[in-house]
DRENDO-1510 file (C-alpha; in Angstrom, 1 decimal, always signed):
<recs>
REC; n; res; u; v; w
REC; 1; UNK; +99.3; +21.3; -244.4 .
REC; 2; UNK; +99.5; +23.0; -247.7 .
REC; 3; UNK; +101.5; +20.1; -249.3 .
REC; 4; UNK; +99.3; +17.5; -247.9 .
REC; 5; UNK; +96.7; +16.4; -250.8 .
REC; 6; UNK; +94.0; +14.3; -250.1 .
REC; 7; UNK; +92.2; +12.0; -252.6 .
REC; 8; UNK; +87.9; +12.3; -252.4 .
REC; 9; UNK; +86.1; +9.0; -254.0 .
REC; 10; UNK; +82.6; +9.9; -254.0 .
REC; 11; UNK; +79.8; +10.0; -257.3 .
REC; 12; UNK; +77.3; +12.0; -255.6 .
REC; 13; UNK; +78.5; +15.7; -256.3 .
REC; 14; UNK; +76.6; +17.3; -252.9 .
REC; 15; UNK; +78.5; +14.9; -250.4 .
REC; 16; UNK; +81.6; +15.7; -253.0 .
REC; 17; UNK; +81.3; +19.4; -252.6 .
REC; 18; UNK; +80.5; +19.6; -248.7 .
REC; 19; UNK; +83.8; +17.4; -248.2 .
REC; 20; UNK; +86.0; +18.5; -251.0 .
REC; 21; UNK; +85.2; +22.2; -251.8 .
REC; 22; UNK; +83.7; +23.6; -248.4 .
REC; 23; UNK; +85.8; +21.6; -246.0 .
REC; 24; UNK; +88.7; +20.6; -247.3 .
REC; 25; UNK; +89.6; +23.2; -249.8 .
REC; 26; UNK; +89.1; +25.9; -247.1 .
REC; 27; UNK; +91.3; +24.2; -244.6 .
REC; 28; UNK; +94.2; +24.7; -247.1 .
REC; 29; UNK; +94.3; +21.0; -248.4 .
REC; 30; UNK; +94.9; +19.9; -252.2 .
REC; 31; UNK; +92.1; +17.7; -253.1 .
REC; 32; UNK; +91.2; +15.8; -256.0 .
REC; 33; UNK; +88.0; +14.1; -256.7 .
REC; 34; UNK; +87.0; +11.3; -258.5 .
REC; 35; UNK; +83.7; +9.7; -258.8 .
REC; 36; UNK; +84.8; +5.5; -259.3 .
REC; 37; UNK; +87.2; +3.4; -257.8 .
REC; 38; UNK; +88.7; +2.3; -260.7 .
REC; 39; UNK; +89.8; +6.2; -261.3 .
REC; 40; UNK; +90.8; +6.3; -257.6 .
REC; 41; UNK; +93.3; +3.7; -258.2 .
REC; 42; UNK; +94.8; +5.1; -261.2 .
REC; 43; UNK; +95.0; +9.0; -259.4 .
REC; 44; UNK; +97.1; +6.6; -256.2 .
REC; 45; UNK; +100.3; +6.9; -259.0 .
REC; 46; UNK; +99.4; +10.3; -260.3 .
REC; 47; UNK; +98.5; +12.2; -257.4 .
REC; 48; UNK; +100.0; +10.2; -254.6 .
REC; 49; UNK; +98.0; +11.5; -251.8 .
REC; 50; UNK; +98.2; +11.5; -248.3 .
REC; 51; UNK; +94.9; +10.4; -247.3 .
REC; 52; UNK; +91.8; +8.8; -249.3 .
REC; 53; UNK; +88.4; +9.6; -248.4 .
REC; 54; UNK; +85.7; +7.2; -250.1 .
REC; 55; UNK; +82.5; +6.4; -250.0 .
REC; 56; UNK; +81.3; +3.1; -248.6 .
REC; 57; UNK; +79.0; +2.3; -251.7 .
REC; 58; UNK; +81.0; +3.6; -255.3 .
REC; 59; UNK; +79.5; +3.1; -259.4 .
REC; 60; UNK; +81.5; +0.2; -260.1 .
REC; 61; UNK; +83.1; -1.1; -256.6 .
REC; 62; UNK; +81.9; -1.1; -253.3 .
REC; 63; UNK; +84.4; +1.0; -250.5 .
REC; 64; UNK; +85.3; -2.9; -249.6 .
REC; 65; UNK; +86.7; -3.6; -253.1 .
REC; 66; UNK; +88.4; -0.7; -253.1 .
REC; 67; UNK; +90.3; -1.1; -250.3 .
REC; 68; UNK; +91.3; -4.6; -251.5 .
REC; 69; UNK; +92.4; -3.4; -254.7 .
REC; 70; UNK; +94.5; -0.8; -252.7 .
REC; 71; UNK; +95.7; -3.6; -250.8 .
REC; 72; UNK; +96.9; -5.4; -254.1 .
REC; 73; UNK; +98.7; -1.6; -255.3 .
REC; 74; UNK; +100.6; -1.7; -251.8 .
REC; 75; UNK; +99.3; +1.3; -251.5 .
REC; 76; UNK; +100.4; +2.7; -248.0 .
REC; 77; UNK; +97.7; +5.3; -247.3 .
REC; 78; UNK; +95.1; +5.5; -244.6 .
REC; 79; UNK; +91.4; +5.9; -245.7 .
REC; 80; UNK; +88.5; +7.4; -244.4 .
REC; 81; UNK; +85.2; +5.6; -245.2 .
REC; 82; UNK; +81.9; +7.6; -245.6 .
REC; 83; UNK; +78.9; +5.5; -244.2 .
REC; 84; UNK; +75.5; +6.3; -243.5 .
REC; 85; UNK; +73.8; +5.0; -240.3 .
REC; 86; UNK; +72.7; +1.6; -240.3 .
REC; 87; UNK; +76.0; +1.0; -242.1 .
REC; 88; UNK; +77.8; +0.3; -239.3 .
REC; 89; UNK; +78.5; -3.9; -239.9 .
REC; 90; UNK; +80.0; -2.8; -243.4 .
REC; 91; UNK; +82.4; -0.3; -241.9 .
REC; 92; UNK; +83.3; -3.2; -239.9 .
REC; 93; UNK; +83.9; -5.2; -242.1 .
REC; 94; UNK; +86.5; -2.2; -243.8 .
REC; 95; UNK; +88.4; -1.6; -240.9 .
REC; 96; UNK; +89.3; -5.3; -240.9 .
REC; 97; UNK; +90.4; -4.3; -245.0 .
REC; 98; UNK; +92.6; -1.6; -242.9 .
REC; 99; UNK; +90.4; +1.5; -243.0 .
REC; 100; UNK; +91.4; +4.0; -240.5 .
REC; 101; UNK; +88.4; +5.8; -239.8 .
REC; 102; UNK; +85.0; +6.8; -240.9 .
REC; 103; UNK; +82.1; +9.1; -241.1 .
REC; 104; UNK; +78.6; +9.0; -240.7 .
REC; 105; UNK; +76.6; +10.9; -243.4 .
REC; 106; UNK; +75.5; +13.4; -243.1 .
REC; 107; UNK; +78.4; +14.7; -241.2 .
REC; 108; UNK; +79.2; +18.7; -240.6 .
REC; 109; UNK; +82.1; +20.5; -241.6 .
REC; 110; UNK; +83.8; +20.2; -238.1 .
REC; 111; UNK; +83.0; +16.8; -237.5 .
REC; 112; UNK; +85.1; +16.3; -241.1 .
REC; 113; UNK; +88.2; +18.1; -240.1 .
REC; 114; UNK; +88.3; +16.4; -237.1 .
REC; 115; UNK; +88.5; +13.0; -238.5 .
REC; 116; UNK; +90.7; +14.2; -241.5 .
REC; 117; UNK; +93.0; +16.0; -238.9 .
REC; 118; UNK; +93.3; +12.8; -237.0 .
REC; 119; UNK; +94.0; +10.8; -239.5 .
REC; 120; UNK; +96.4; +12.7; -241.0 .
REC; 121; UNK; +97.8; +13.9; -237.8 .
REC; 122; UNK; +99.2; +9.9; -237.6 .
REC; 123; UNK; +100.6; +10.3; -241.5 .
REC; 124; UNK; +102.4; +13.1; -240.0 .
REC; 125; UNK; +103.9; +11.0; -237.0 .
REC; 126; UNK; +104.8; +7.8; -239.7 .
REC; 127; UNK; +106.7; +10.5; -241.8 .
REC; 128; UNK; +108.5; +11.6; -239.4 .
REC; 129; UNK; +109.2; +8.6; -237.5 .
REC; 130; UNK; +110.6; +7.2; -240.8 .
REC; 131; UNK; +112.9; +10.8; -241.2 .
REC; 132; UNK; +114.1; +10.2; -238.1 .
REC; 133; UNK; +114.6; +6.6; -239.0 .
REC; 134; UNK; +116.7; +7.6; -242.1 .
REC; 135; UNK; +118.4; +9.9; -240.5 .
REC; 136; UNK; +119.2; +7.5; -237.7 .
REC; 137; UNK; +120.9; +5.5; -240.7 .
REC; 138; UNK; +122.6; +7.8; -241.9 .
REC; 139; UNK; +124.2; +9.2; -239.2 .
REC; 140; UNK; +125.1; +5.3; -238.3 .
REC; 141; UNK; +126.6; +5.0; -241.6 .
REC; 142; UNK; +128.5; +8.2; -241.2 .
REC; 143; UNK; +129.6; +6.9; -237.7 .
REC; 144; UNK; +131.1; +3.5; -239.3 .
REC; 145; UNK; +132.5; +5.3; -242.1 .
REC; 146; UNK; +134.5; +7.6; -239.7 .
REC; 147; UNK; +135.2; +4.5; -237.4 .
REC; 148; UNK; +136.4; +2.4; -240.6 .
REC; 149; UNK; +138.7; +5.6; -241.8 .
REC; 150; UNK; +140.4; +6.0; -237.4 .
REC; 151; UNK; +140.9; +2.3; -237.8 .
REC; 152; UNK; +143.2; +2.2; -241.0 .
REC; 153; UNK; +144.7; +5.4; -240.1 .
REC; 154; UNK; +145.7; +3.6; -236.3 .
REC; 155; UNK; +146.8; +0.6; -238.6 .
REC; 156; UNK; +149.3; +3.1; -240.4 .
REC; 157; UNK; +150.1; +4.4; -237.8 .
REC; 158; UNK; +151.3; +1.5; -235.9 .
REC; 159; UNK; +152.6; +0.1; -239.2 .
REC; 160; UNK; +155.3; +3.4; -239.3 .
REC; 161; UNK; +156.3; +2.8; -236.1 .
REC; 162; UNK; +157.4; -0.6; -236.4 .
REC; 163; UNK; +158.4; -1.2; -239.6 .
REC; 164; UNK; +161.7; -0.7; -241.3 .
REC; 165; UNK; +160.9; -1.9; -244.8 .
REC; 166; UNK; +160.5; +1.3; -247.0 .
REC; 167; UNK; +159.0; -0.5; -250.1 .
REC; 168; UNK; +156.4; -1.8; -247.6 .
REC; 169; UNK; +155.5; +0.9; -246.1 .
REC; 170; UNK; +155.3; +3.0; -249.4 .
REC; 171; UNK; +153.0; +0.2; -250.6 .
REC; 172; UNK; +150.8; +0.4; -247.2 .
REC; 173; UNK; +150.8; +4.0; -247.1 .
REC; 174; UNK; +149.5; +4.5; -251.0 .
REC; 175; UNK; +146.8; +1.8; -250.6 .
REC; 176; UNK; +145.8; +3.4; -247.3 .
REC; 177; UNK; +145.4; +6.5; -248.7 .
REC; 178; UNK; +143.1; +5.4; -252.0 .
REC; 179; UNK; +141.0; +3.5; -249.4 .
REC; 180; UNK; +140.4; +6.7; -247.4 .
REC; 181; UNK; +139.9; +8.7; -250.1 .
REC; 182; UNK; +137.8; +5.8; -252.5 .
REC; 183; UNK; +140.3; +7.1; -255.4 .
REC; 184; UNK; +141.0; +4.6; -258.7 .
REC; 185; UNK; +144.7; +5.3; -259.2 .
REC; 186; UNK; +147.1; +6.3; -257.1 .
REC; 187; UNK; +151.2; +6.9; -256.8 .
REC; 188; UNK; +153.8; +7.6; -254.4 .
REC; 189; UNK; +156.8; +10.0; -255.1 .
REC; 190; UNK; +159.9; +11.1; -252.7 .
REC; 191; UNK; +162.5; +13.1; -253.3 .
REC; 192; UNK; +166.0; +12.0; -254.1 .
REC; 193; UNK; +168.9; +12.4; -252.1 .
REC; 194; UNK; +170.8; +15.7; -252.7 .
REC; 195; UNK; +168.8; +16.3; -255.7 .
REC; 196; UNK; +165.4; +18.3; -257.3 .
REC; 197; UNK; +164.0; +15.3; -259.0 .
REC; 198; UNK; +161.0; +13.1; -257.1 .
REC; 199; UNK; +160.5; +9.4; -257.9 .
REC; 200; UNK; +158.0; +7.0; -258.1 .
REC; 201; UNK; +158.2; +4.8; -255.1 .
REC; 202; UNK; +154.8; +3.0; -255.3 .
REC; 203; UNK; +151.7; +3.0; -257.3 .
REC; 204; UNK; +148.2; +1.4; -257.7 .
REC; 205; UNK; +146.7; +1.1; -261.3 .
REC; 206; UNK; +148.6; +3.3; -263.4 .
REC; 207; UNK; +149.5; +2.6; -267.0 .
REC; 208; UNK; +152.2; +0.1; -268.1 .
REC; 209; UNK; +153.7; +3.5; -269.8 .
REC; 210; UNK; +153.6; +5.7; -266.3 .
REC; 211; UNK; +154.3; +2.1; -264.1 .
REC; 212; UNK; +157.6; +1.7; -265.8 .
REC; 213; UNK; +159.0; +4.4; -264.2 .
REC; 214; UNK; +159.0; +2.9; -261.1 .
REC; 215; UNK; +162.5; +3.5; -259.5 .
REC; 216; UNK; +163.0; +7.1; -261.5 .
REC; 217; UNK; +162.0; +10.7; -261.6 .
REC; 218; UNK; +158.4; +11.1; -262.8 .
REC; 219; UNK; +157.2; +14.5; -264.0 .
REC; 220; UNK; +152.9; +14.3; -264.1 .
REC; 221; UNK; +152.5; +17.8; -265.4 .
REC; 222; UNK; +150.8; +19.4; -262.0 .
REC; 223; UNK; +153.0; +17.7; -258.9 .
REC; 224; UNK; +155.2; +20.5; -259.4 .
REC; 225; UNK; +153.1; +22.8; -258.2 .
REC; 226; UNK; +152.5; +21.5; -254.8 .
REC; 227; UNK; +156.1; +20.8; -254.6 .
REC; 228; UNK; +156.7; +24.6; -255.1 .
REC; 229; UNK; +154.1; +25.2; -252.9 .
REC; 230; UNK; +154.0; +22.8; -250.2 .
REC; 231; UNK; +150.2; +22.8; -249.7 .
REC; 232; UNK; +147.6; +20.7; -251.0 .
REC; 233; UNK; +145.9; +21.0; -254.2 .
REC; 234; UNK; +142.1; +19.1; -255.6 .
REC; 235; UNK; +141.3; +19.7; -258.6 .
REC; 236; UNK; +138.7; +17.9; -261.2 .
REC; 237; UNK; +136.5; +18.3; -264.0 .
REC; 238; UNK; +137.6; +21.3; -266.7 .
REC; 239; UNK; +140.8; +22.6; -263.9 .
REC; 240; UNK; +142.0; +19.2; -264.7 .
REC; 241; UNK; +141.6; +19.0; -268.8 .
REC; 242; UNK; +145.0; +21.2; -269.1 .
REC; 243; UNK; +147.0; +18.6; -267.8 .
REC; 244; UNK; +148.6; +15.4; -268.9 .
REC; 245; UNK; +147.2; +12.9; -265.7 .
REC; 246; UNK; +143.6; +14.3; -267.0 .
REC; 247; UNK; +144.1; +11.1; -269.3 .
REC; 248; UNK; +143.9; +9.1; -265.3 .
REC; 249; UNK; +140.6; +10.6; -264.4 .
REC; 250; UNK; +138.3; +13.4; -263.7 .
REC; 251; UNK; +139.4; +14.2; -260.2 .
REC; 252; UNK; +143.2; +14.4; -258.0 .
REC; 253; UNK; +144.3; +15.3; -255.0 .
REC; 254; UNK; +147.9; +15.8; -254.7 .
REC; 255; UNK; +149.3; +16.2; -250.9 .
REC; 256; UNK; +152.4; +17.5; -249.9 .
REC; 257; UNK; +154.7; +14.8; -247.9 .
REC; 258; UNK; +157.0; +17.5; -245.6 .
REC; 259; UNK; +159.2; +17.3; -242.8 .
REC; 260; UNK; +159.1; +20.5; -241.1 .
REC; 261; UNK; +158.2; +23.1; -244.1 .
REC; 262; UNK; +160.8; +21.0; -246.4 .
REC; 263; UNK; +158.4; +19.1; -248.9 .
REC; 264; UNK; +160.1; +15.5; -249.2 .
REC; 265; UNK; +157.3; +13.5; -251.3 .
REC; 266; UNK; +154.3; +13.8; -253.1 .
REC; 267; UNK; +151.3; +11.7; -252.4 .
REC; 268; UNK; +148.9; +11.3; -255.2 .
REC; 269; UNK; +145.5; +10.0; -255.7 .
REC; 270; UNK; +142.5; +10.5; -258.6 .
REC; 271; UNK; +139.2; +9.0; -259.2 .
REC; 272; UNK; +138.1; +8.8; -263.0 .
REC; 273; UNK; +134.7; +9.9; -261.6 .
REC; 274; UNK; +134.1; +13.9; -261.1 .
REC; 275; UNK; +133.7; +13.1; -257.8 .
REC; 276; UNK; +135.2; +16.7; -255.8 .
REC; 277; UNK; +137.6; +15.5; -252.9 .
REC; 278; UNK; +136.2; +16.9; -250.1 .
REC; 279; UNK; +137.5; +18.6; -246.8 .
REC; 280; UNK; +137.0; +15.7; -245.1 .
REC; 281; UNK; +138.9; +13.3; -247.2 .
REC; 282; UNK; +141.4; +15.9; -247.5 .
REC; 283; UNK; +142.5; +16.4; -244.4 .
REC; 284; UNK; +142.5; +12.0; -243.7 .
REC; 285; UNK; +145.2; +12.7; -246.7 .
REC; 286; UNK; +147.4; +15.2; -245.0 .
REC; 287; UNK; +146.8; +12.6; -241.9 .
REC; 288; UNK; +148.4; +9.7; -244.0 .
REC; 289; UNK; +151.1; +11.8; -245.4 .
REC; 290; UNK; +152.0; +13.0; -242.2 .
REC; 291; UNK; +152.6; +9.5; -241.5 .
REC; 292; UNK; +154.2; +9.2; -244.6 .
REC; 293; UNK; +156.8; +11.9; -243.3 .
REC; 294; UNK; +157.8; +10.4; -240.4 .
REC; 295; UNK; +158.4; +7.1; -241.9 .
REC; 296; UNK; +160.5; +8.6; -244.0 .
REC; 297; UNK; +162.3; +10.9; -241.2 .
REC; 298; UNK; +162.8; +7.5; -239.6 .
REC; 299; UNK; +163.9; +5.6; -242.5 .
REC; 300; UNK; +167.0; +8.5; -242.7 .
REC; 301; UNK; +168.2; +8.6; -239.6 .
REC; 302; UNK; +168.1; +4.8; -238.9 .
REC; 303; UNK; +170.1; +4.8; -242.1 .
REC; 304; UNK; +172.2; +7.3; -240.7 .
REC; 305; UNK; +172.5; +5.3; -237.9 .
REC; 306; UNK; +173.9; +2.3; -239.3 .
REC; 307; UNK; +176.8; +4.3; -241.2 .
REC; 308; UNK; +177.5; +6.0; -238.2 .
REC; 309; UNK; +177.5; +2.0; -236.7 .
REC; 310; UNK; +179.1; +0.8; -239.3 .
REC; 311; UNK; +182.3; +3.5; -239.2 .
REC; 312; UNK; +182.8; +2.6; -235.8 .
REC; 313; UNK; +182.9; -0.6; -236.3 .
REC; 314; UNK; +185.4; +0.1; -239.3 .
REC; 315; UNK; +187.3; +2.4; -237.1 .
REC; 316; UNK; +187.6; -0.4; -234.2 .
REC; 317; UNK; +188.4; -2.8; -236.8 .
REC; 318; UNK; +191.8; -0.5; -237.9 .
REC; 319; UNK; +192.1; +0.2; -234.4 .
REC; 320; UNK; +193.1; -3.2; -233.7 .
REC; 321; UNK; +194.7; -4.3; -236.7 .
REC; 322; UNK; +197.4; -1.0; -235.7 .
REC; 323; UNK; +197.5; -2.6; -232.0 .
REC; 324; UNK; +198.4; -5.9; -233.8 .
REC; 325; UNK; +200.9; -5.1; -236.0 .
REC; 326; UNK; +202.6; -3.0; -232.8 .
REC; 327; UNK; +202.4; -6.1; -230.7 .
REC; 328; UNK; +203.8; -8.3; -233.6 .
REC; 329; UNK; +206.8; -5.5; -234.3 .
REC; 330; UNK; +207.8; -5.3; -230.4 .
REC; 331; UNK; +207.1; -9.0; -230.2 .
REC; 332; UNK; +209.3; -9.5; -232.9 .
REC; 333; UNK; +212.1; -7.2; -231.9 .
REC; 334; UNK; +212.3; -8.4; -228.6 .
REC; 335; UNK; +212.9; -11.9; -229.7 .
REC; 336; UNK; +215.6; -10.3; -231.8 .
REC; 337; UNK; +217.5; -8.7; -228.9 .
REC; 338; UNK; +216.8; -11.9; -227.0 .
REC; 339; UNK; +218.9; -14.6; -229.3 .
REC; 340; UNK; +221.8; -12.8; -228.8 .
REC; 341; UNK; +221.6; -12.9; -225.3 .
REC; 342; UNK; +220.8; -16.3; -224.7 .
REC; 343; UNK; +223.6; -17.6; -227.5 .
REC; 344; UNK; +226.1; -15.2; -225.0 .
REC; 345; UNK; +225.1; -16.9; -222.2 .
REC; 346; UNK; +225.9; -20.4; -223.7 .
REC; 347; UNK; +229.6; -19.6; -223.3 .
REC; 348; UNK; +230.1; -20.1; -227.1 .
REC; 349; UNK; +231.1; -16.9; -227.7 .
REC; 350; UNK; +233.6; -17.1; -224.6 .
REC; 351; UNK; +233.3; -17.9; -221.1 .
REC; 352; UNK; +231.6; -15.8; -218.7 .
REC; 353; UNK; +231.8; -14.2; -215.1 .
REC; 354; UNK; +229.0; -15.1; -212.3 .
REC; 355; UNK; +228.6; -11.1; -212.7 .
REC; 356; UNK; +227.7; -11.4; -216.2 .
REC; 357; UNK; +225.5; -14.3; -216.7 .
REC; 358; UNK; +223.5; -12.8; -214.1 .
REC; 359; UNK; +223.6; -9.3; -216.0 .
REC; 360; UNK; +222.2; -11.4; -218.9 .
REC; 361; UNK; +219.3; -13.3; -216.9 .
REC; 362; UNK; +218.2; -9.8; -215.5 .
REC; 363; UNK; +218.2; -8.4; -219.3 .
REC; 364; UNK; +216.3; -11.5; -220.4 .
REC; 365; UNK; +213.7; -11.1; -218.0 .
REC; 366; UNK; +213.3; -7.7; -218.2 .
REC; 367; UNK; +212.4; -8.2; -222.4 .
REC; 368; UNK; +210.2; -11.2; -221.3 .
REC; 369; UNK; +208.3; -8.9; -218.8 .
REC; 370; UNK; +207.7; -6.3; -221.7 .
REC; 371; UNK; +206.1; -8.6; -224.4 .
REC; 372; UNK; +203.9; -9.7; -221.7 .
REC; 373; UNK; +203.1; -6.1; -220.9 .
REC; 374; UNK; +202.7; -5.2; -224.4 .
REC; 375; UNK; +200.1; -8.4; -224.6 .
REC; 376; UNK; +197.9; -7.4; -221.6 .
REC; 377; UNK; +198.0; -3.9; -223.6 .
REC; 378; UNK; +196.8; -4.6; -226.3 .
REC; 379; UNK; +194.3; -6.8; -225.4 .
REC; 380; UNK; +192.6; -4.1; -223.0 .
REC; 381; UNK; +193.0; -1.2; -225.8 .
REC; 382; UNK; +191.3; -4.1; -228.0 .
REC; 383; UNK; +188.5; -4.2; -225.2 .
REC; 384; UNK; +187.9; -0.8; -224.6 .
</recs>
């Protein structure tokens, strides 16, 4: 009640005083009076009250023109009219204007704070039916913000899990993360194989100067210190001045990209506003970097899984090449020790007994069977 202030139009200083000063005033009200409407209109701006009580008959404008000329303001505030009986058709008449209530004059003090009670009582009940209603919106907004931020991180998340292509995912990943976090500039760095040094593997709006070292190690100045720490680090406004990316913008967040405690890449985003990261955003960042991680994690090992592949297939590729070469060597001496034989058998080299040309045929069959054995080898060693 004691911030409630209620506006009093009335020229005759008795009714003025009775409503004002012994009513009002007592009850714990702020109240200003005027005498006109034409100063009623111009105190609506300057002492934007809750409530107007005026009488029906005012100097220079009856209580009807002044509620049309309230009307024209858009002045959203109930008003009380004072009457005196015998008035009643005129009252009418300001109710259809949009009055809310009235008094008859005279009127006692109860019979005042009854009225004003009431009609403030459903000022009370709009203001807080339209907190409610902003807070409804708020929390709405804060409801489809939140759904907005599960849906792109389910997007990433599905995006890891079925996609090979690194530079894609980097790419996905970064602009991910800028959305989440509403930053202006953003990079990606990972860590080289068997070395210290972290390069840039994506980025969104830096420099030509900072872009150009796409591919190779990139030293910002403060990334080190999360890579030697492996947690994350916000900074902005003056924290940020002693750095070289303070030419980027007024606020970073730099998060750690780690598989188990080993930190493997750096994920990087600034706004040029001085706009703090919060907790919130912070920990959506450590969400996308954990994604980040296992793409990464995944990217290794199905590397490592086609070298692995791809010695086996090397390895099976010698393997048979050896089981060729052995074939073609037996093949080859066999045919050697068979010639002989067969030019024996032709007699040209002397005649032969029954005995011995059956001696031969055995032999010849016997080296015959072997090439096909060593064949039906190597094919099955070739198989398995």
């Amino acid at each position: 009640m004691a911030n409630e202030r209620i506006l009093v139009v009335e020229h005759d200083p008795d009714i003025s005083d009775v409503i004002a000063r012994q009513t009002l005033q007592a009850l714990g009200y702020k109240v200003k009076v005027v005498g006109a409407a034409g100063d009623a209109v111009r105190q609506l701006v300057k002492f934007n009250p809750h409530l107007v009580i005026s009488n029906l008959h005012l100097p220079d404008l009856s209580g009807k023109d002044l509620m049309v000329a309230l009307q024209n303001q858009k002045a959203d505030v109930p008003v009380i009219i004072v009457a005196e009986e015998g008035q009643e058709a005129e009252v009418i008449q300001t109710f259809r204007l949009g009055a809310s209530d009235y008094l008859t004059w005279p009127a006692r003090d109860a019979e005042i704070a009854a009225v004003v009670d009431r009609a403030l009582k459903r000022v009370r009940e709009k203001v807080e039916r339209q907190k409610l209603e902003r807070q409804l919106k708020e929390a709405n907004a804060k409801l489809q913000k939140r759904l907005h931020e599960m849906n792109t991180l389910l997007k990433l998340g599905k995006m890891v899990v079925s996609t090979t292509d690194q530079r894609q995912l980097f790419d996905r990943i970064l602009s991910g993360a800028m959305e989440l976090a509403a930053a202006d500039t953003g990079w990606l760095l990972t860590r080289a194989d068997l070395g210290r040094d972290f390069l840039l593997v994506a980025h969104r709006n830096l420099p030509s100067g900072w872009a150009r070292k796409e591919g190779k190690a990139l030293d910002d100045g403060v990334s080190g210190l999360v890579r030697v720490s492996g947690e994350t680090l916000v900074m902005h406004g003056k924290a940020l001045e002693r750095f070289k990316v303070a030419s980027l913008g007024r606020a970073i967040a730099i998060v750690p990209i780690k598989a188990r405690q080993d930190v493997i890449g750096l994920l990087v985003v600034m706004r040029q506003k001085e706009t703090p990261f919060t907790e919130n955003t912070q920990m959506l960042l450590e969400a996308v970097a954990d994604y980040a991680a296992i793409s990464m994690v995944n990217a290794r090992l199905f590397k490592a899984l086609e070298e692995t592949a791809l010695k086996a297939r090397k390895g099976e590729q010698a393997k048979q090449r050896m089981l060729d070469n052995l074939r073609r060597q037996i093949r080859d001496e066999i045919q050697s020790a068979i010639y002989p034989l067969e030019l024996v058998d032709t007699g040209k080299l002397g005649e032969l007994s029954q005995e011995q040309k059956d001696a031969l045929a055995r032999a010849r069959q016997a080296l015959t069977r072997v090439v096909t054995l060593v064949n039906e080898a190597t094919l099955r060693f070739g198989k398995d």
